[in-house]
C-alpha positions as CSV (number, residue, x, y, z in Angstrom):
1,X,0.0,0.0,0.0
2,X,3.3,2.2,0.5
3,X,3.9,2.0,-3.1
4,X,0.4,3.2,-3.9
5,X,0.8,6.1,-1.8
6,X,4.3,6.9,-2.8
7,X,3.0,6.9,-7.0
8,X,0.0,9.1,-6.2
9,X,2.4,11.1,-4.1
10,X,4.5,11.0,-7.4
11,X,2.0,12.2,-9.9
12,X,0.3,15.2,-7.5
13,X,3.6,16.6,-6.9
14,X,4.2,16.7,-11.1
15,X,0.7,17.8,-11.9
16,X,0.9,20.5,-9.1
17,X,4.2,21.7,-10.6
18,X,2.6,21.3,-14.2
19,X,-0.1,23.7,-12.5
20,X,1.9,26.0,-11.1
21,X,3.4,26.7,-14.7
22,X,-0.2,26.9,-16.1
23,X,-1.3,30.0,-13.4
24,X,2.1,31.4,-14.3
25,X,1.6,30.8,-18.3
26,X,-2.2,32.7,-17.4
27,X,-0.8,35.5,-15.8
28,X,1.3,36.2,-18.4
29,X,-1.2,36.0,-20.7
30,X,-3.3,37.9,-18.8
31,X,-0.5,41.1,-18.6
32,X,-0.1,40.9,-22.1
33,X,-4.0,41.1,-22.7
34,X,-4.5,44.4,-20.9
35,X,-3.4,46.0,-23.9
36,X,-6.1,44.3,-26.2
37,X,-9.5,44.9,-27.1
38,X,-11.7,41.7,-26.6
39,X,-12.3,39.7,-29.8
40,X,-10.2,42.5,-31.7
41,X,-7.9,39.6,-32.3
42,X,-9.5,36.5,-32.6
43,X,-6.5,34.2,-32.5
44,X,-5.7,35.7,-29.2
45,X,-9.1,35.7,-27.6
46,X,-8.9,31.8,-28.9
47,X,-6.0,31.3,-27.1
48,X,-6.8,33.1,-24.4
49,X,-9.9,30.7,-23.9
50,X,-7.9,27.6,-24.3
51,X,-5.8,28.5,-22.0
52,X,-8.2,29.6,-19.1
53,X,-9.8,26.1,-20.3
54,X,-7.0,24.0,-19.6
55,X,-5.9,25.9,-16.7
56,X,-9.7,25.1,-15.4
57,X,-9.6,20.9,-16.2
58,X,-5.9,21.0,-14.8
59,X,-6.8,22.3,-11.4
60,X,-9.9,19.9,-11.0
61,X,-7.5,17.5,-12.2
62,X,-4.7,18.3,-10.0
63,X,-7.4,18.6,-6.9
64,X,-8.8,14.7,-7.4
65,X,-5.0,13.7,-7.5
66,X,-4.6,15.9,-4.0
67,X,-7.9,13.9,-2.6
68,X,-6.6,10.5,-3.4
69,X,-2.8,11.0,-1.4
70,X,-5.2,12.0,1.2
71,X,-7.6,8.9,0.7
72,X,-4.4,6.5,0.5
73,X,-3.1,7.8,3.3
74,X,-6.2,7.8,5.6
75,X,-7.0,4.0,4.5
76,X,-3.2,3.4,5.1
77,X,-3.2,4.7,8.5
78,X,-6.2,3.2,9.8
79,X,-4.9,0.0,9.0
């Protein structure tokens, strides 16, 4: 059960540093964006919205992985 805890330990650690460089990538999109008009470029808005998208799935995602170290390691400790 160690191992099981130690590879979801694994993967949040990688997909909280893979979200860390998703807010960062966001903010900097978001800096650059003060300057522009909304929908005056529509590859940009496009991207924007991907972005904001991803960022969104990748935090849920990130949150479930959080939820099962905690899961592993409240079945693990109660046994």
């Amino acid at each position: 059960m160690s191992d099981e805890a130690g590879s979801a330990s694994k993967k949040f650690r990688s997909h909280a540093l893979i979200e860390l460089a998703l807010i960062i990538a966001l903010g900097l999109y978001l800096l650059v964006a003060q300057e522009q008009v909304v929908g005056e470029n529509l590859v940009f808005t496009v991207t924007g919205a991907a972005l904001m998208a991803l960022v969104t799935y990748w935090t849920l995602n990130t949150l479930r992985d959080g939820l099962e170290v905690i899961a592993l390691r409240v079945r693990h400790a109660r046994h």
